[in-house]
C-alpha positions as CSV (number, residue, x, y, z in Angstrom):
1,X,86.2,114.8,100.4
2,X,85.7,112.2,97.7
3,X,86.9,112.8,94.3
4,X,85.0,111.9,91.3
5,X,86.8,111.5,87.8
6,X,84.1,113.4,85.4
7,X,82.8,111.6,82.4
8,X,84.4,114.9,80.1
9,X,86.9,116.7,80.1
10,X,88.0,118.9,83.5
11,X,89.4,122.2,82.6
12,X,91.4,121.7,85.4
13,X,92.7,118.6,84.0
14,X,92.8,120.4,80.8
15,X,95.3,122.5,81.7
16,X,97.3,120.2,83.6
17,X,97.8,118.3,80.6
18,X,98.8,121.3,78.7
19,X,101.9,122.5,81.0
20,X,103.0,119.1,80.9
21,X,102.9,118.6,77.3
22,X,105.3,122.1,77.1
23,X,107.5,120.4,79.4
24,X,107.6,117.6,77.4
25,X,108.0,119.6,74.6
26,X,110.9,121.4,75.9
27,X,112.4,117.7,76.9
28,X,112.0,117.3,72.9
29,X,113.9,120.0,72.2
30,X,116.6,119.8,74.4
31,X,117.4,116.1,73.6
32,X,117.1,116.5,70.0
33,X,115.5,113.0,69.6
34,X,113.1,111.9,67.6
35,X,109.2,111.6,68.8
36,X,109.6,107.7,68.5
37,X,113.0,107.8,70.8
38,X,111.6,110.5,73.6
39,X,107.9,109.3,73.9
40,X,108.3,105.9,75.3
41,X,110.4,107.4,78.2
42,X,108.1,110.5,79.0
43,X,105.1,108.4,79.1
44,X,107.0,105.9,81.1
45,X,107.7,108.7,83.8
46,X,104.0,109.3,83.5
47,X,102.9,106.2,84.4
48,X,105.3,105.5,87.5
49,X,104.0,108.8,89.2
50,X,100.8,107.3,88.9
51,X,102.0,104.0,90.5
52,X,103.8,105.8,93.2
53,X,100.4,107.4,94.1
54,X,98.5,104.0,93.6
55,X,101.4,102.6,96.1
56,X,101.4,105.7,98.6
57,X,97.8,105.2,99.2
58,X,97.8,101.1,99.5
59,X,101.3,101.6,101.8
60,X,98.9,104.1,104.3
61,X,96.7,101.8,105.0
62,X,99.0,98.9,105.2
63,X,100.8,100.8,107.8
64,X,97.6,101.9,110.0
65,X,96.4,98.0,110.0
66,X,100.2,97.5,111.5
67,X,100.2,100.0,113.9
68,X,96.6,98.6,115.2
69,X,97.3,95.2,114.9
70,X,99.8,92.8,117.1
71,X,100.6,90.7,114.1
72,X,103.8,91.0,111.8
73,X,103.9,94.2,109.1
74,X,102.6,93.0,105.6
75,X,104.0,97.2,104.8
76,X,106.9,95.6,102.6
77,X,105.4,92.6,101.4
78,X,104.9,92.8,97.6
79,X,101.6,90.3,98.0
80,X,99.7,92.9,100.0
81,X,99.7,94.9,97.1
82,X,99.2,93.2,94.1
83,X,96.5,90.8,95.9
84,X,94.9,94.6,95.5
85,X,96.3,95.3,92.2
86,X,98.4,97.5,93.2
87,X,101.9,97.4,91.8
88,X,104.8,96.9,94.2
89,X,107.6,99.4,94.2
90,X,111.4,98.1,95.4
91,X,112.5,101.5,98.0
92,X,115.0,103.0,95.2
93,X,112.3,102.9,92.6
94,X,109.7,104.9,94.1
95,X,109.1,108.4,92.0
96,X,110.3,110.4,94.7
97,X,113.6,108.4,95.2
98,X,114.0,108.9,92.1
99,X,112.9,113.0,91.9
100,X,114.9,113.7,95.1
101,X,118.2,112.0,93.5
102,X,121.2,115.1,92.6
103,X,121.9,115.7,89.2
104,X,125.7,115.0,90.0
105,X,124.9,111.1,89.6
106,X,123.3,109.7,86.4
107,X,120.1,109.4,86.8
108,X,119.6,108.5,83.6
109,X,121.0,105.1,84.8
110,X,119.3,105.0,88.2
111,X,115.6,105.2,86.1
112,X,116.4,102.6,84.0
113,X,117.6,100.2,86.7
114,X,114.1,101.5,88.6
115,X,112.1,100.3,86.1
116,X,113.8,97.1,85.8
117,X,113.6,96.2,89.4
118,X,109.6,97.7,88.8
119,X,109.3,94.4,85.8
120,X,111.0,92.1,88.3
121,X,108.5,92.8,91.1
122,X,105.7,92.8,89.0
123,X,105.4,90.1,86.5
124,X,102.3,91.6,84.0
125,X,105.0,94.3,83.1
126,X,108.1,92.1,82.0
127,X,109.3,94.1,78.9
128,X,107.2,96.8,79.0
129,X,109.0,99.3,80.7
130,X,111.0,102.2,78.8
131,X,114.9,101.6,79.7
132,X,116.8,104.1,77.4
133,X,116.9,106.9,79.9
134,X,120.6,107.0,79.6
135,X,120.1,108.9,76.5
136,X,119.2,111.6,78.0
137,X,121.1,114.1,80.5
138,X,120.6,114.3,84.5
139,X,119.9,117.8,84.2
140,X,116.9,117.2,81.2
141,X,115.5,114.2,83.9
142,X,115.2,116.3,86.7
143,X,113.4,118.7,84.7
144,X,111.2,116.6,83.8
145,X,110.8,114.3,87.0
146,X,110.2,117.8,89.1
147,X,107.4,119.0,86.2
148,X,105.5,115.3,86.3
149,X,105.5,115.4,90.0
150,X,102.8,118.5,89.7
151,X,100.2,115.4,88.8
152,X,98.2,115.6,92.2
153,X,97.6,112.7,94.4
154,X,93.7,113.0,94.0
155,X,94.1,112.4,90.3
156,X,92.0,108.6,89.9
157,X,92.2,106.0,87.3
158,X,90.0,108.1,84.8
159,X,91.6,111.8,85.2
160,X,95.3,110.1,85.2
161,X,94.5,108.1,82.0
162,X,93.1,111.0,80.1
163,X,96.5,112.6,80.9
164,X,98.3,109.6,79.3
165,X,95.5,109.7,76.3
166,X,96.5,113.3,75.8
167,X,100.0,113.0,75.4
168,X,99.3,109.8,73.1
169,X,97.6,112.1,71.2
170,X,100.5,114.8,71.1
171,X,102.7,112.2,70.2
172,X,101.0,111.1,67.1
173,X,100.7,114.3,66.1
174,X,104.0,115.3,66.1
175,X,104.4,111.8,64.0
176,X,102.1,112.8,61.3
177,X,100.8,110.0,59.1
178,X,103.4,107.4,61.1
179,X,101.6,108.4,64.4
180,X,98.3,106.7,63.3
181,X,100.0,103.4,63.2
182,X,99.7,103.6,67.3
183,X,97.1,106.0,67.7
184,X,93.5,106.2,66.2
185,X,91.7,109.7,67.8
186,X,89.2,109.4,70.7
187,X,86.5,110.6,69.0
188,X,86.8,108.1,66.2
189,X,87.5,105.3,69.4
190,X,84.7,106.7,71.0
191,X,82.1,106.4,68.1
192,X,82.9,102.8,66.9
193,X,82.1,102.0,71.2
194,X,78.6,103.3,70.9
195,X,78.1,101.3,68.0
196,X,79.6,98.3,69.3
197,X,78.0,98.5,73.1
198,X,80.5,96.1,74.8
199,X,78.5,95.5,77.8
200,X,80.5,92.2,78.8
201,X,82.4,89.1,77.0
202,X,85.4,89.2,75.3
203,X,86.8,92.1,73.2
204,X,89.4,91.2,70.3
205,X,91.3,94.1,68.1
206,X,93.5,92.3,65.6
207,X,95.5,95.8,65.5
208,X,95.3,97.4,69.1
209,X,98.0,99.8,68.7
210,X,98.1,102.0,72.1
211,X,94.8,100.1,73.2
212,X,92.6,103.1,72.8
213,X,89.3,100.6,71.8
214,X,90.0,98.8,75.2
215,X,90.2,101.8,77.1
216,X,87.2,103.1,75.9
217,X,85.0,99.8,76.2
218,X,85.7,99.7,79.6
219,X,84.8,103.6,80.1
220,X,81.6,102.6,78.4
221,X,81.2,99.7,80.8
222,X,82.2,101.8,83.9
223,X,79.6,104.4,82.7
224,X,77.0,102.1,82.2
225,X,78.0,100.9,86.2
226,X,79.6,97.8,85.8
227,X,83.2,96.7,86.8
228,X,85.0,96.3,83.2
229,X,87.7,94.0,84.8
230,X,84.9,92.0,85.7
231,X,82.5,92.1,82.9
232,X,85.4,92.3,79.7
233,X,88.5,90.1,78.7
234,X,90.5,92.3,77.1
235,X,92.6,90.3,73.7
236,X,95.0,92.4,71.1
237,X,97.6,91.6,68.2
238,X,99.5,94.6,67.4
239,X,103.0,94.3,65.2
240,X,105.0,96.0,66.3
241,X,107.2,95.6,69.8
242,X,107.4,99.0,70.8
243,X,103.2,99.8,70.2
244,X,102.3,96.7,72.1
245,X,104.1,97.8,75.2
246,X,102.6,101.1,74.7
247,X,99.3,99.1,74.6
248,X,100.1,97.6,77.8
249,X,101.4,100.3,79.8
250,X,97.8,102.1,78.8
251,X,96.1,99.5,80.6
252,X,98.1,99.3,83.7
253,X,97.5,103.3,83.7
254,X,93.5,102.2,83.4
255,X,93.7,99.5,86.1
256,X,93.2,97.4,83.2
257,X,95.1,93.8,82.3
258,X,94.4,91.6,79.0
259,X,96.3,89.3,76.9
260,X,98.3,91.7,74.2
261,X,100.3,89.5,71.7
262,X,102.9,90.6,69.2
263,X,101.7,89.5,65.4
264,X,105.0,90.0,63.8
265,X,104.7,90.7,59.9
266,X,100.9,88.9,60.0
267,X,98.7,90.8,58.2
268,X,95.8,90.1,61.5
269,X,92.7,91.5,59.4
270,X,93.5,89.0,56.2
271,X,95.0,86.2,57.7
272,X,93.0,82.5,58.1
273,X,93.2,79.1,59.5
């Protein structure tokens, strides 16, 4: 049976997102951090569930061309899966390493060294990865890790980044006025697309934030039957550190890559040659 990620929303999906976001929630409330402190972490989780399921299905086929094949094991070779754009993940950085780990060690500790050794493996993602989960307790991670883990494997590129769009959007809201900074809503993203039809070239937002206008140009490409990592060169300034690694950890969720520069204090709308 072949999946197909729907155009709208899934209430299936819908609801997935939904018991997530009340375990997130709950992770909230139970740290007593801020929304700027706990979100980069949760959606960090997020995002290496959907790598482990990216890698899972790229290592099952590696191994059936082994066990058919005379010739040395590519299974453990990091080439054989980024030649497919697949991220590579070291053994003790896999999700489920990770999930099945007892709450009597810091895991806290073990996920941040996990995503490390994820950024050394995988060169597009140096300093992008969340590292502060030793602010949190073991017992609050495994809560978490076990809920994040309900993500099914035959969630696709489309489905799994709607899940990260909707806690984007949860995030921002719990922000208020500050969470605009990093987040503009869908339908606003969604209408400024139509209007600007990016069928192919290059597509430059001087103040990317989370990358929402990239995600959607390359829905609008997909929809319109065209490969967007073919057709669109993705280029963003955003100002602040924090957003632009938000920005490119929503691509890699999109099977996306571009070129996402910090601006510093550069006003990118007003500024000349």
């Amino acid at each position: 049976m072949h999946w197909i990620a729907p155009s709208e929303k899934d209430p299936a999906n819908s609801t997935l997102e939904k018991r997530l976001w009340e375990a997130a929630d709950q992770f909230r409330a139970n740290s007593g951090l801020k929304a700027q402190e706990y979100s980069g972490p949760i959606l960090g989780l997020i995002f290496l569930r959907f790598a482990e399921l990216r890698f899972a299905a790229r290592r099952a086929v590696l191994e059936h061309a082994a066990a058919s094949s005379r010739r040395g094991s590519l299974v453990d070779h990091p080439d054989a899966y980024q030649a497919e754009g697949v991220l590579y993940l070291p053994p003790m950085a896999r999700y489920d390493a990770l999930l099945n780990l007892p709450e009597v060690v810091d895991i806290g500790d073990k996920v941040n060294v996990a995503m490390r050794d994820i950024e050394r493996h995988n060169g597009q993602l140096g300093g992008v990865l969340p590292k502060s989960y030793h602010l949190f307790s073991s017992t609050l991670l495994k809560s978490l890790l076990k809920k994040i883990s309900e993500i099914p494997a035959s969630v696709d590129y489309d489905a799994f980044g709607r899940i990260y769009e909707y806690f984007l959007g949860e995030f921002a809201r719990t922000e208020g006025q500050k969470g605009g900074e990093f987040y503009t809503p869908s339908s606003i993203v969604r209408l400024l697309t139509e209007i600007i039809e990016p069928y192919r070239g290059r597509i430059l937002d001087p103040a990317c934030g989370s990358g929402g206008m990239f995600v959607s140009s390359a829905r609008f490409v997909t929809e319109h039957q065209r490969n967007p990592n073919a057709d669109l060169s993705i280029h963003g300034v955003e100002k602040t550190d924090e957003t632009g690694r938000l920005c490119r950890l929503n691509l890699a969720v999109h099977g996306l890559e571009g070129d996402i520069r910090h601006g510093g204090n550069v006003n990118s709308y007003s500024q000349t040659n």
